[in-house]
C-alpha positions in Angstrom: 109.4 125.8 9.4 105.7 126.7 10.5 104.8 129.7 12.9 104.8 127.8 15.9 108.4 127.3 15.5 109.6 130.2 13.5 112.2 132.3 15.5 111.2 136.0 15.9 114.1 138.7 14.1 116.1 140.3 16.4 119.6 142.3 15.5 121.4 140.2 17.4 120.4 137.2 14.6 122.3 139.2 11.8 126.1 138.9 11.1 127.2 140.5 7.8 129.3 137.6 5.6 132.9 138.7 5.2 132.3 139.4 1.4 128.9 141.0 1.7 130.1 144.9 0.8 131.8 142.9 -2.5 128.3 141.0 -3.2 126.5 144.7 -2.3 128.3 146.3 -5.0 128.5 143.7 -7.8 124.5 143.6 -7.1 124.4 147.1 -7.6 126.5 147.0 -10.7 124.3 143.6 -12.0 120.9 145.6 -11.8 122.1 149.1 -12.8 123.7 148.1 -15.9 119.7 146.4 -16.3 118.7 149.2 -16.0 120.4 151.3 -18.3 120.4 148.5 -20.8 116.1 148.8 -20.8 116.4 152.3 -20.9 118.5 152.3 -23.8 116.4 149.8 -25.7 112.7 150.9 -24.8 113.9 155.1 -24.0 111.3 155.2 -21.1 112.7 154.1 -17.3 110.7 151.3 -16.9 111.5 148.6 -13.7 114.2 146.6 -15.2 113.3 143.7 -12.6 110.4 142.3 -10.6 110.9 143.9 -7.0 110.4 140.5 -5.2 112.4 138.6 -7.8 116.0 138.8 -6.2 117.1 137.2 -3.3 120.4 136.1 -1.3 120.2 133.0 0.3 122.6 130.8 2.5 121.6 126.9 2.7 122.4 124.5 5.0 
C-alpha cells in the first residue's frame, strides 16, 4: 500500500475480535512473567522487550 492509497484511521475502522480480552490477558501474562523472569536474573528492572518488537496482525 503507498500513501496515495492508504486509508486514513477513523473509529469506525476498528472492531474488537471476539477473543481479543483473552489475547489482552495472555499478552499481559506472556510479557509480565518476562519481566519478572529478568528481574530475577539480572536484580535491576531492566525492559524485558524491545518496545516496537510485538505486534498483532490479521492477514488476508
Amino acid at each position: 500500500m503507498t500513501v496515495a492509497n492508504a486509508i486514513p484511521y477513523e473509529p469506525s475502522l476498528e472492531h474488537p475480535e471476539d477473543n481479543e480480552d483473552q489475547v489482552r490477558r495472555e499478552l499481559i501474562e506472556t510479557l509480565r512473567s518476562i519481566s519478572e523472569t529478568t528481574f530475577a536474573n539480572s536484580g535491576h528492572a531492566l525492559r524485558s522487550v524491545h518496545a516496537k518488537s510485538h505486534a498483532l496482525l490479521v492477514v488476508e
